[in-house]
N, C-alpha and C positions, 0 to 999 in steps of 0.2 A: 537352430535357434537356442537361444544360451536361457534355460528353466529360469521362467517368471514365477516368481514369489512373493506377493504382495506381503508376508508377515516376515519376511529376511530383515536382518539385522545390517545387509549388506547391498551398497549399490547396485553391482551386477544381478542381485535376487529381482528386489521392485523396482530399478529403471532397469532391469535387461532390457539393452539394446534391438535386441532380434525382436522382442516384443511390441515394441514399440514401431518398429518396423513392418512387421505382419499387419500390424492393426490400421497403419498407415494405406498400407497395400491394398485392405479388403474395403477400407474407407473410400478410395477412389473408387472400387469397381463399384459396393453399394449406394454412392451419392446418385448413380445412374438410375434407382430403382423407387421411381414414383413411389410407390407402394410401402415400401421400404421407411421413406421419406415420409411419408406422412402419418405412417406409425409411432414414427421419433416425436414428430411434432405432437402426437397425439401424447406421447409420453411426458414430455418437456411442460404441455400444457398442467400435468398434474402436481408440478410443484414442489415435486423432492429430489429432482435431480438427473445428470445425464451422465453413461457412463463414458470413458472417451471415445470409445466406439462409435456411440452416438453422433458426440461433438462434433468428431472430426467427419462423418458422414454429414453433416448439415454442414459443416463448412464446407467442403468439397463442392457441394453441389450448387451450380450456379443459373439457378431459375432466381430471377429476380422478385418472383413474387413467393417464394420460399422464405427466403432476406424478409421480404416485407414482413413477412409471420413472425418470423427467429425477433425481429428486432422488437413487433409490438409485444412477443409475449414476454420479452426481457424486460421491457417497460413494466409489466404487470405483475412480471414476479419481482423486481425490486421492487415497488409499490406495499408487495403483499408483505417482505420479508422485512423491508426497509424504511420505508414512507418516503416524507418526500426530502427529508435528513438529508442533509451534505456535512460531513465532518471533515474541520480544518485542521491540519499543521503547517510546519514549517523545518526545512532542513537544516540543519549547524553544521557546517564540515570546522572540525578541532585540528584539520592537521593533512598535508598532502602528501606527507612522505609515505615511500611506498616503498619495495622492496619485489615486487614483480613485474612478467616483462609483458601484462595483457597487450594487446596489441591494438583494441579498439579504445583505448584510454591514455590520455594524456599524462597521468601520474607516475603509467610505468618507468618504469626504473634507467632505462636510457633515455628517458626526455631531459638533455640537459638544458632546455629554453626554458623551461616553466619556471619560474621562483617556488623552492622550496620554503613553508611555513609551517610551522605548529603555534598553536595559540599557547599564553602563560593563561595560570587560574583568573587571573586579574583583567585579560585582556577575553577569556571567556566571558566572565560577567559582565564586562562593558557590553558585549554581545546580544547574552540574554536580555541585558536591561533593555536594550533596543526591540528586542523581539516582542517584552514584557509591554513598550508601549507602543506597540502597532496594537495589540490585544491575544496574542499568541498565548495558548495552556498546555499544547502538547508539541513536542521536538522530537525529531529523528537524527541523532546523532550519527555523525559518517568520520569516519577515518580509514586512510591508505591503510596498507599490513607493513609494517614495518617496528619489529620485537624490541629494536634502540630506541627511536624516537618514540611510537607508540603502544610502550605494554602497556598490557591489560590494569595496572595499577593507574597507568593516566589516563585511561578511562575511565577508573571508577572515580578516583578523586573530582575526575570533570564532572560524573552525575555527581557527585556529592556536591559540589558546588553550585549545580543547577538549583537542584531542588532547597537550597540554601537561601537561594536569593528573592528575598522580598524587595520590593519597588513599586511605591505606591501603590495602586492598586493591582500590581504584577504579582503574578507566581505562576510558575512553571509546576503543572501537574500529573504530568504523564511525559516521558524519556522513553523515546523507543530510542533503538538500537541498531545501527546497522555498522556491525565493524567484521573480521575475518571468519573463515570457520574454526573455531577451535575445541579446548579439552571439555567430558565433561566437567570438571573440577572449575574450570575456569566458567562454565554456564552457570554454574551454583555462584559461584560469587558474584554473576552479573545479576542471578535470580535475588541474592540476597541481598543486592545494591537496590533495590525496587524498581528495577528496567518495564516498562511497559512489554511490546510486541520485540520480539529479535528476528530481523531483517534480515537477508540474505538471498543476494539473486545470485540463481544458476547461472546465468549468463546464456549458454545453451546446455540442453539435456543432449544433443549429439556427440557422447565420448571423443571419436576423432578430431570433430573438430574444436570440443573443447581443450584438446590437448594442441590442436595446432594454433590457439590465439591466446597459449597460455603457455609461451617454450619454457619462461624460467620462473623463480620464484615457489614459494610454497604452495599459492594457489592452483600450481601445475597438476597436483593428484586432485584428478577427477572423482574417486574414490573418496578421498576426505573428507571434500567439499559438498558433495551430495549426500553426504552420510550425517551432515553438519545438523539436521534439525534435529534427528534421531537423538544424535548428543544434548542438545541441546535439553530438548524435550525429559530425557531422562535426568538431566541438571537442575528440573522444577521447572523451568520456562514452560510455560501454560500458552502461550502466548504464540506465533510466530508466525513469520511473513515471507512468502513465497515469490517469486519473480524470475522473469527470463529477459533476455534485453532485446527484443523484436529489431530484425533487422544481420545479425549474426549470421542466422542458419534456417533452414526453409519454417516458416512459418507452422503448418501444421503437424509437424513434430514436436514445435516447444508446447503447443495445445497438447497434443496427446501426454508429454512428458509431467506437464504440469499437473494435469489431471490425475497419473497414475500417481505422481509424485503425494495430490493430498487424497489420495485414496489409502494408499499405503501409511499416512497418518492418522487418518480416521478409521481404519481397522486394528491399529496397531496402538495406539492413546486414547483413540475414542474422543479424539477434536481433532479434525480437520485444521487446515493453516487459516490462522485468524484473516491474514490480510493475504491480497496477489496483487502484486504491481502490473503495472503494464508497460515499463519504457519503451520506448521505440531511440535506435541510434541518431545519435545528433552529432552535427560539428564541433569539434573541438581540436586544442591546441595541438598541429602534430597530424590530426585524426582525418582524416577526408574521408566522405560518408560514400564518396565515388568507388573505394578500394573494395567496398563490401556488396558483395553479387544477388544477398537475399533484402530489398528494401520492400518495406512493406507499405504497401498502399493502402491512402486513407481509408477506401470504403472494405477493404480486408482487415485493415485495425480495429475498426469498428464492428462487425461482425465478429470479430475474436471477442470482443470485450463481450455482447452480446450473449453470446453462446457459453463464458465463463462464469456468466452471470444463471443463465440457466444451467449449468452441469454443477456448480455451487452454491445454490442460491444462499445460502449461509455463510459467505464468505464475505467481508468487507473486499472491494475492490479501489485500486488507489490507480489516480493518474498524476501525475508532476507537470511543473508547468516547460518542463519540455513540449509541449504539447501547445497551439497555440489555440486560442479562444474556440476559433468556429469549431474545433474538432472537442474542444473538453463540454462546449454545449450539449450536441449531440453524444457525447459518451454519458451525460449525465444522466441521460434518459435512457440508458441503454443498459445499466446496471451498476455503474460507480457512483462507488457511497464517502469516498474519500478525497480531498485534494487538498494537495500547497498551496498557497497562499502567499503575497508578496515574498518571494523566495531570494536567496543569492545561493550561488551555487559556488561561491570560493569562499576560503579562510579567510573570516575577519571581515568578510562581504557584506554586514550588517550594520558595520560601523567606520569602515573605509572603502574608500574605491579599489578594491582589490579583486579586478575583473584578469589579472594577468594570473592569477592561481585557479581560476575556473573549472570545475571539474568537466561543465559542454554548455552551450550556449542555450540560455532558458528561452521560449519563443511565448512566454505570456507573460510582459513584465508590469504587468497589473500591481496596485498597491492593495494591499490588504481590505482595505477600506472600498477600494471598487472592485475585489473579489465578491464580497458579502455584499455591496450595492448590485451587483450583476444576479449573483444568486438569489435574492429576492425579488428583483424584478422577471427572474424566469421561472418561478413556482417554486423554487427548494427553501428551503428553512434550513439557515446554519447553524453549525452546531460547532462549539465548543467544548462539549462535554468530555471526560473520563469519569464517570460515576461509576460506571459497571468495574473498572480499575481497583477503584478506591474501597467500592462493598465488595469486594473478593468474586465478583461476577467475569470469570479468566474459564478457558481453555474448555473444559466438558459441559461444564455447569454455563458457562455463555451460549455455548452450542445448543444445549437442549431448551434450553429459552428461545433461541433464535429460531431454532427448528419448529417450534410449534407456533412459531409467527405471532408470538407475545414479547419480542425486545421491544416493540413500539410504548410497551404501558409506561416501562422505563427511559428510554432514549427520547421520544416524545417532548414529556414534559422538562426532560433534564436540558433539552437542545434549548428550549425556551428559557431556560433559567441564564444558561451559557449566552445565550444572543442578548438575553434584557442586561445580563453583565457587560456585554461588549455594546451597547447600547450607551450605555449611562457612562465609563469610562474612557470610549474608544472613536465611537462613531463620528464620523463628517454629520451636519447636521440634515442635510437628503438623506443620506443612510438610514440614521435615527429615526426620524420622519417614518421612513419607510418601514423599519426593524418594526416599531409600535405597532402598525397598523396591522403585520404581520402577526404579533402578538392578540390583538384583537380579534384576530378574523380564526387563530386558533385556537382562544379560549371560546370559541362559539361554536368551536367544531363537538358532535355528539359524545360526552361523555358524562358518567354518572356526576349528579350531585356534590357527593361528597370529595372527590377526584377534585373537579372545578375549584371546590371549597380551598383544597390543600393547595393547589396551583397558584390560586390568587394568594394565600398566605403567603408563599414562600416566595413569589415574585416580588411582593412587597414587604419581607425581610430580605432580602437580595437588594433591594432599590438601597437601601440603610448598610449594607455592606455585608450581611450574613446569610451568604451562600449556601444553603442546603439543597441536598439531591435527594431522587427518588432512588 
């Protein structure tokens, strides 16, 4: 077995393969061990965390009424860590040229069916403005790897542009990030451009087979790409977001990978990865979802979310609407605190029918507006917010708030500020309706005096257009 290192500088230290592999191994045999099993669970109930070991022995084992534990004590510890917050964005793809030859992705570089596109700064902003009046504040920017059509210069100019554009009552206030692995040098200037979280999915943690869905291209070093946060992180990014694309490669390996993956950030930065995705593969141009031998079933997706939710409970969790309704209901009560929102998932997809650029076929094609009707009527409170962003609340210092299950004082009231904005400017008049009443029943909820006092202030300088956070 190749020496696991969780404080290496180096992929083969903290995702050694053999590692992850052993741990897999003892995971099956101990899922067998009642006893075992309900030590874990007795651990998980305590609310700081599981180590993969754990995880993946709880996922292993398939007593149904285990599931039933895993999933209400998931409920309870996002509850504790999170409340009942659902934070929205929306994706921008700026651009599909690409330059490698992934193999489960339409963009690679021998797809010659697809329509190649890059957006002009002009045709971004037409963009935003649209996103600006569904009621969108924060964007996750995506683009292909390709160093011609898009360096790192036209991506910052793109965020410069972002955060440029005012429209009516639009603005764009939080720009994550999800573009290639690259230098540190190049993370500082994305740190210095004021990127939010910087995205980046593994794809899979299994080397082999990331190198066989990955023959050409620069994305091919597994090495790089895994090494990628580390850079980043040293780059100033505070910030960053984890993911594996379920569906790839067996399932509870990307669990274990992931896990050791933000261990090794949090011993080694002292913050864990702000966010973890959860894709799961979808059809797309090219892509047949039949060619890939690891699919993962609905009530094993669910259980992964579950279980990442208690081995991190500090971790923002995102699902996309890859994902169709009945499944992102159930995820929401399972430990995700994040989702898209009337989405396109092609260039330009915001403001043309530009469904033949499509990065994979969205399965919840909800408008914005009965995203946030849907989330209301099922007990979440949306959220809008980037406050923690804005007052320098990023990477250690978010963490240790979170950790002692005080982001509520803050995200709380800031979610209400964000919905009574997306109320008064955004809302279908049911929505509205609904948002208020929501507004109501939370300013009734127990807290001190003078808290309530500042709430009410600031919801009603918010009504008159001056936004302030906690």
């Amino acid at each position: 077995m190749e020496h696991y290192d969780v404080m290496s500088a180096k992929a083969a230290g903290f995702m050694a393969q053999g590692k992850i592999e052993h741990i897999l191994k003892l995971a099956r045999d101990y899922s067998q061990d009642h006893e075992l099993v309900e030590g874990l669970l007795g651990l998980a109930e305590e609310m700081q965390g599981l180590p993969a070991m754990a995880a993946a022995t709880l996922l292993l084992n398939k007593d149904k009424d285990i599931t039933d534990r895993i999933f209400a004590l998931a409920e309870k510890v996002k509850n504790a860590y999170y409340g009942n917050r659902i934070v929205l964005f929306a994706p921008l793809y700026l651009s599909n040229y690409c330059v490698n030859g992934c193999t489960y992705c339409p963009y690679h570089r021998q797809n010659v069916h697809i329509p190649r596109k890059k957006m002009t700064q002009e045709e971004i902003k037409a963009e935003v403005i649209a996103l600006q009046d569904m009621g969108h504040k924060r964007l996750a920017l995506e683009a292909g790897e390709d160093p011609v059509h898009n360096p790192l210069d036209y991506i910052l100019e793109s965020i410069d542009t972002i955060y440029g554009i005012r429209h009516k009552s639009g603005v764009i206030r939080r720009v994550n990030v999800n573009i290639a692995a690259t230098t540190v040098e190049n993370y500082r200037r994305l740190h210095d451009a004021k990127i939010g979280t910087y995205i980046l999915f593994q794809e899979t943690y299994n080397q082999k087979e990331y190198e066989r869905l990955h023959p050409k291209g620069p994305k091919s070093d597994y090495a790089y790409h895994t090494e990628a946060m580390d850079r980043a992180m040293q780059g100033g990014i505070e910030d960053v977001g984890l993911g594996v694309l379920f569906g790839l490669n067996n399932y509870a390996y990307e669990l274990i990978g992931l896990l050791l993956h933000a261990d090794h950030l949090e011993k080694v930065y002292g913050a864990g990865p702000h966010t973890i995705s959860v894709p799961r593969l979808r059809p797309a141009d090219g892509i047949n979802t039949a060619d890939f031998s690891n699919a993962l079933p609905d009530d094993m997706f669910l259980k992964i979310i579950a279980l990442l939710r208690l081995a991190v409970p500090y971790t923002g969790l995102i699902i996309s609407t890859r994902e169709p309704e009945y499944i992102r209901e159930a995820a929401l009560h399972l430990g995700i605190s994040q989702i898209s929102g009337g989405s396109k998932t092609s260039v330009g997809g915001y403001t043309h029918n530009a469904e033949d650029t499509a990065q994979f076929e969205i399965a919840d094609n909800r408008t914005l507006d009965e995203v946030i009707n849907w989330l209301i009527r099922t007990g979440h409170l949306p959220s809008f917010c980037t406050a923690c962003y804005g007052s320098g609340r990023q990477g250690r210092d978010f963490m240790e708030i979170c950790k002692q299950k005080q982001i509520h004082k803050f995200c709380s009231p800031n979610a209400l500020l964000t919905l009574n904005e997306y109320l008064q400017n955004y809302a279908s008049p049911e929505t509205k309706a609904l948002g208020q009443e929501v507004i109501k029943n939370e300013l009734a909820r127990p807290m001190s005096d003078h808290r309530r006092q500042m709430l009410e202030l600031r919801l009603q300088e918010a009504a008159r257009g001056n936004v302030r956070f906690f």
